[in-house]
C-alpha positions in Angstrom: 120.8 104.5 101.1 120.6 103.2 104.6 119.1 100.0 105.4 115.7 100.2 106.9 115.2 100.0 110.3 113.2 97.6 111.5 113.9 94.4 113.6 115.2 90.8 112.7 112.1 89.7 113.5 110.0 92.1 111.5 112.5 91.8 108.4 112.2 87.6 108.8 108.2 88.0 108.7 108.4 90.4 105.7 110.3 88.6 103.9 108.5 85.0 104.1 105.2 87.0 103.3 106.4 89.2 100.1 108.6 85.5 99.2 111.8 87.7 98.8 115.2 87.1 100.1 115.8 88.8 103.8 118.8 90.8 102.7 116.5 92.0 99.5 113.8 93.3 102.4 116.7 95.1 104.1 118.0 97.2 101.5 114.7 97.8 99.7 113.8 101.0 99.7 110.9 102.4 101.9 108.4 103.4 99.3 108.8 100.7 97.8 108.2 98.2 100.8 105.1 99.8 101.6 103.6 99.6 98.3 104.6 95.6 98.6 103.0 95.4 101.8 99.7 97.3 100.7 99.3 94.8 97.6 100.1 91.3 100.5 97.4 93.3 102.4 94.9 93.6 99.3 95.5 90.0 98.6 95.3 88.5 101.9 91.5 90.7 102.4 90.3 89.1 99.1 91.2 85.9 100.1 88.9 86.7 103.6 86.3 87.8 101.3 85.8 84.8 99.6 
């Protein structure tokens, strides 16, 4: 498996907001990114709710 390809700065922000190492975001696998990034998104539009 390839790393993903996506910037520094992109892999910096993902990983401070999934609070994962930056090397773990580089070598996770897509599908399994995104479903990360859908539950951050979930959680940060509750939080708005409230």
């Amino acid at each position: 498996m390839r790393p993903l390809q996506i910037s520094a700065e992109t892999a910096q922000k993902l990983a401070k907001s999934l609070n994962v190492p930056l090397e773990q975001i580089m070598h996770m696998p897509q599908h399994i990114l995104l479903v990360k990034l859908a539950e951050v998104n979930a959680k940060e539009s509750n939080e708005k709710k409230d």
